[in-house]
N, C-alpha and C positions, 0 to 999 in steps of 0.2 A: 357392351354395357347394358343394363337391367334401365328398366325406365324409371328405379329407385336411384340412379346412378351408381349404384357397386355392380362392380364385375361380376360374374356368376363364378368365377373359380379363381384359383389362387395357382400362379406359377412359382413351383420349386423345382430348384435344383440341383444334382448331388454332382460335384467331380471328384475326378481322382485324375491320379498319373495316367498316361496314356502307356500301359502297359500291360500284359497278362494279368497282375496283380490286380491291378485298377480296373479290371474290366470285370475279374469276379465280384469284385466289391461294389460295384455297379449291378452286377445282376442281382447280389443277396439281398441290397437295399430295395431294388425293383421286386422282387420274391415277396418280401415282408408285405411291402405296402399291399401289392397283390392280394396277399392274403386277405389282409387287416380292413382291406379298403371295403369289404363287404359286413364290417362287425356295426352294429350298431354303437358300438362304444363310440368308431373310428367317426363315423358322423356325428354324434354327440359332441366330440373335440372340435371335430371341423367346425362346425356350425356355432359353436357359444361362444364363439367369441363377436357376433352379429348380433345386432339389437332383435327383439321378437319376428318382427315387421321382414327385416330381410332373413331371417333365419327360414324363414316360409319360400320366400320366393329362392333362397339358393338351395333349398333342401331340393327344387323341383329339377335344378340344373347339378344337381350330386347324382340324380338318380340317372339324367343323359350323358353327363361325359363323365363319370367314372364307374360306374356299376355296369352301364350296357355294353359299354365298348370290353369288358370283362369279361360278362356272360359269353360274346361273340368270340373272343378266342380261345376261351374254355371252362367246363364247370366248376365252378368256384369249390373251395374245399374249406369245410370248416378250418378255423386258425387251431 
């Protein structure tokens, strides 16, 4: 937790059956976000919904745990 007291990031999470089926539909969903998670749109969404103040301090923890850990397993590709 931030010394504003919010969290720096938001846990979601997607299920499905535990089956072949379910398990594609887990990758396309992780696919997308992948992509998307590099758009500035997808930050704009993340982020408005924080008052100014914290839209700064979690913008700084968007760029460590979801854009680097990215870059590090591969080169982002336009959506």
């Amino acid at each position: 937790m931030s010394s504003t007291g919010i969290t720096p990031y938001n846990v979601t999470y997607v299920t499905c059956v535990k089956n072949e089926w379910g398990k594609q539909v887990v990758k396309k969903v992780d696919d997308i976000l992948k992509r998307y998670i590099a758009t500035p749109a997808h930050r704009e969404a993340t982020l408005r919904w924080y008052l100014p103040t914290e839209q700064i301090e979690l913008a700084k923890y968007y760029q460590r745990i979801l854009m680097e850990p990215l870059r590090a397993e591969r080169p982002l590709k336009k959506p």
